[in-house]
N, C-alpha and C positions, 0 to 999 in steps of 0.2 A: 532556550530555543523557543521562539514561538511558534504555532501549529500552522502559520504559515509557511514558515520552513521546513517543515514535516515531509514533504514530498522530495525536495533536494537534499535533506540528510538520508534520505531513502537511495536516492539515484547516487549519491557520491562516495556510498559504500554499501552495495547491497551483501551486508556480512550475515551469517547468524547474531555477532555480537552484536552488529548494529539493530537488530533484530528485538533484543531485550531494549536495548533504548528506547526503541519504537513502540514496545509496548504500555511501557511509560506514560511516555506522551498520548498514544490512546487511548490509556485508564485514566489518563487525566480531564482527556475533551469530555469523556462522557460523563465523567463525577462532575464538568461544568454543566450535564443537562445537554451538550450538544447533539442534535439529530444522529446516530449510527449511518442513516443513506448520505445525510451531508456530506458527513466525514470522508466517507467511500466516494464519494462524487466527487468532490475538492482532490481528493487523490489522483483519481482517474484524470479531470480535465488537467492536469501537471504534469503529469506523465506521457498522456498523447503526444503535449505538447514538444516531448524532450527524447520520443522514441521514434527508431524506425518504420514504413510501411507495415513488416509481417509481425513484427511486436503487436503497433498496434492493435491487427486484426485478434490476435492473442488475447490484448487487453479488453476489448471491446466483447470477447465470449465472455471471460472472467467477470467482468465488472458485471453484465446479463445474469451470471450466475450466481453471482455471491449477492445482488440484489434483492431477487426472490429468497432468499436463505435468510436475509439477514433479520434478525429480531430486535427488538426492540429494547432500550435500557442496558445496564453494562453487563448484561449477558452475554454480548453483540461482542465485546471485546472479542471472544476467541474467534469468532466470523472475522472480524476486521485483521486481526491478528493472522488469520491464515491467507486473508486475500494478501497482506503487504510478503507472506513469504513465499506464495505463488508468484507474484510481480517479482521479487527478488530472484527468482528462480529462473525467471522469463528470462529475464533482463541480463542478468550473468551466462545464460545459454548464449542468447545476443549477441554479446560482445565478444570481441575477440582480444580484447585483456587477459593475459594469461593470470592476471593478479589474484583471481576470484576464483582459478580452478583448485 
């Protein structure tokens, strides 16, 4: 999976297991050196793109918040790791898929 798909394996299963996957791929962008705010950015702008009005207002606190929080190097993993299971959390609230309850 490349980490441009990161955000669509995010929205097509927002599971706990998918969850460990996800962390994966996080511990991997950042042992490549990639920015922590990138990361978190590239997420967010994929996500706007693929949620409702009140999600997004949601996302748009979250993403505010976990930005000042987040630290630098793969320390950030657990910051990045808990903004993707707020978003997952949002997101399955959202829907009305009973798949996720």
């Amino acid at each position: 999976m490349q980490s441009t798909q990161l955000p669509f394996c995010i929205l097509a299963d927002p599971s706990p297991g998918r969850l460990y996957l996800i962390r994966g791929k996080l511990q991997k962008l950042l042992g490549d050196f990639v920015h922590p705010n990138l990361i978190l950015q590239k997420l967010v702008e994929q996500f706007l793109k693929r949620v409702e009005g009140s999600t997004k207002r949601e996302l748009y606190y979250w993403h505010a918040y976990y930005s000042k929080k987040l630290p630098t190097g793969t320390t950030a993993l657990l910051k990045l790791e808990e903004f993707v299971a707020k978003f997952m959390s949002i997101y399955r609230k959202s829907s009305n898929n009973r798949q996720y309850v």
